[in-house]
Structure formats: structure tokens, C-alpha cells
C-alpha positions, 0 to 999 in steps of 0.5 A: 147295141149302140148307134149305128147312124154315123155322126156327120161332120158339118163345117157350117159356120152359119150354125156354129154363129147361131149356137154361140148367139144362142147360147150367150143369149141364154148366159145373159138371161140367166145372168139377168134373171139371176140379178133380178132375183137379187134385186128382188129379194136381197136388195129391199132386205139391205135397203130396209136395215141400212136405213132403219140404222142410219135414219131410225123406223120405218115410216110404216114401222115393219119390214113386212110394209115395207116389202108390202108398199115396195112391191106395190111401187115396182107393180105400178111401174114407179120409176125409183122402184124398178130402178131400185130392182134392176140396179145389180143388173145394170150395175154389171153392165157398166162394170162390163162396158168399163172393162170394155173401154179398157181393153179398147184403151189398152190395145192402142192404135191399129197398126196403119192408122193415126 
């Protein structure tokens, strides 16, 4: 038949903070890692065919180099490379800080305060 254990109700807000803190920690992974793979597999494809268009080939003549010599940088911890990668993510977060400045902005002073 079913469960015959009852549910017990707990009023914890202790667990309750410890599930909403682990449940944003797992949006925010899956946001970066969602990101990252944007970063990493759309972002060299924009970068390659922009710039074949505006300043001509390639120096190594092919998208394959490229992603070739790309991948090599990002391996070796170059600076412009993770950047590069990591830019969708970091550019969410500066459109989600300006959003908060807004907001900030936006509700004024605290009643009592100057």
C-alpha cells in the first residue's frame, strides 16, 4: 500500500538557510559551468570569423590552428586566454552587480538616516 511513516514537520530555519544556500550554490555552478562552455566552444568560433572578416586569414591559415594554438594558451594559464574563456561569466556578473547598484539606488535612503 503507501507509507505509513508520517511526514514530520520541521520549523528549522537553520536547515531551511542550508537548502536555499545549497541550492543557489548549484544555480551558480550550473550558470558558470553553462558559461564556461559558452566561453569555450562558441566564443573561439565568434572570435576566429569576426576577425578573418575584418583583418583577412589567420596567421596559421585555419580555424583547426586556431582552436589548436587557443586551447594551448588556455592550457598554459595565459592571461588573455582565460580571460577570453571566462568573459560570458564575468560579463553576467557585472550586468548582475549594475542591476544591484540599481536597485540599491533606486530605494533611496532608509527611513531615520540622512
Amino acid at each position: 500500500m503507501g507509507n505509513d511513516t508520517p511526514e514530520i514537520a520541521t520549523d528549522d530555519p537553520v536547515s531551511d538557510r542550508q537548502t536555499s544556500v545549497r541550492k543557489a550554490i548549484t544555480r551558480e555552478a550550473a550558470l558558470f559551468l553553462g558559461l564556461l562552455l559558452v566561453g569555450i566552444v562558441l566564443l573561439p568560433v565568434a572570435v576566429y570569423f569576426v576577425g578573418r572578416a575584418i583583418f583577412g586569414d589567420y596567421g596559421g591559415g585555419s580555424y583547426g590552428h586556431f582552436v589548436f594554438e587557443l586551447s594551448g594558451r588556455i592550457r598554459a594559464a595565459d592571461p588573455a586566454a582565460c580571460f577570453l574563456v571566462l568573459s560570458p561569466y564575468l560579463g553576467w556578473q557585472i550586468l548582475r552587480l549594475i542591476g544591484l547598484g540599481w536597485r540599491a539606488a533606486g530605494r533611496g535612503p532608509e527611513p531615520g538616516t540622512r
